[in-house]
KEPANU-982296 format. One record per residue (C-alpha): x negated, y negated, z negated. Coordinates in steps of 0.5 Angstrom, whole numbers, padded with zeros to 4 digits, always signed. Each point is the difference from the previous one (the first is absolute). Layout:
<rs>
XYZ...
</rs>
This chain:
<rs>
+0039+0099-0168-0004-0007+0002-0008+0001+0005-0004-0006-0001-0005-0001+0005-0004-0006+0000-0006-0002+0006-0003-0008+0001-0006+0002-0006-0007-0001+0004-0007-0004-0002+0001-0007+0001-0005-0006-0003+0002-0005-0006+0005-0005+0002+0002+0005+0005+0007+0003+0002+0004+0006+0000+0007+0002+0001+0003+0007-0004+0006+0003+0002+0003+0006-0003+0005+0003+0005+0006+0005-0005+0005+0005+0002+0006+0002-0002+0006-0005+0000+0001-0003-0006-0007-0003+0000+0004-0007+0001+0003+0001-0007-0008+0001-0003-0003-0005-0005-0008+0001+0004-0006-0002-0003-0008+0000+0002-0005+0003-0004-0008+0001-0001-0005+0004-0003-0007-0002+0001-0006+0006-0002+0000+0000-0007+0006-0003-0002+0007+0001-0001+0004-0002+0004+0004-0007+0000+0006-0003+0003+0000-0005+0005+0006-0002+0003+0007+0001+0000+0007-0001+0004+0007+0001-0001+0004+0004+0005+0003-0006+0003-0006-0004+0001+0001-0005-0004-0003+0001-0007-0008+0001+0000-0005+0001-0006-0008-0001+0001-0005+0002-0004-0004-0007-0004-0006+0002+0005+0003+0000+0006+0006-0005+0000-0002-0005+0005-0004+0004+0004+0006+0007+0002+0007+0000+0002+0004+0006+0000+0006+0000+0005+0004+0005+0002+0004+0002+0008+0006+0005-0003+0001+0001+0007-0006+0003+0001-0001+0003-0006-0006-0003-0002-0003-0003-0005-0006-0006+0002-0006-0003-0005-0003-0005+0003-0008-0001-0002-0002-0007+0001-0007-0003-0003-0003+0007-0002-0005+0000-0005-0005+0007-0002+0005+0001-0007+0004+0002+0005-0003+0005+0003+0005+0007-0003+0005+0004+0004+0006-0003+0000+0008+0004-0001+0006+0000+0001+0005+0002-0004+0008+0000+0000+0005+0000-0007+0006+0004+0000+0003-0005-0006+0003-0006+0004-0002-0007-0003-0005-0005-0001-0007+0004+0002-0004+0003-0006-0007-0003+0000-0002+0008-0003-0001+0006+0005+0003+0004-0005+0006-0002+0002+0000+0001+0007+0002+0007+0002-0004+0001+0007-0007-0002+0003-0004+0000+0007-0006+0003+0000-0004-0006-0001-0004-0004+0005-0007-0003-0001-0001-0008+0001-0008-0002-0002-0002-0007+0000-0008-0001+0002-0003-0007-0003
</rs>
């Protein structure tokens, strides 16, 4: 059994910042494919990053790509998404989830088996 918890969302203006973090328990969570993701009211929700378990394969979503950096620190059992030049679309809480299944990160969130409880990020314009 694996517990996500994330932290960092808050209320920052467009352009601004933010760091989220997601601290797990349990230890195989090095060996977990860790992905990002957003639901915004009224919608489904999306994927927007995710990471191999080495660290060395990444995958963003076309409307971040450029703008987030996912990274992850095993010996801190954290996952990290790095928000930069924020604009108000991107307003939502923010999950993060991990997958049992070893390989390329999945871009769909029924393939991850374990979910934080979410934090809010809103971005004022």
């Amino acid at each position: 059994q694996v517990q996500l918890v994330e932290s960092g969302g808050g209320l920052v203006q467009a352009g601004g910042s933010l760091r989220l973090s997601c601290a797990a328990s349990g230890r195989t969570f090095s060996s977990y494919p860790m992905g990002w993701f957003r639901q915004a009211p009224g919608k489904e929700r999306e994927f927007v990053a995710a990471i191999n378990h080495s660290g060395t394969y990444t995958r963003y979503a076309d409307s971040v790509k450029g703008r987030f950096t996912i990274s992850r620190g095993n010996a801190k059992n954290t996952v990290y998404l790095q928000m930069n030049s924020l604009k108000p679309e991107d307003t939502a809480v923010y999950y993060c989830a991990a997958d049992r299944q070893i390989g390329i990160p999945s871009t769909s969130s029924n393939a991850y088996d374990y979910w934080g409880q979410g934090t809010q990020v809103t971005v004022s314009s």
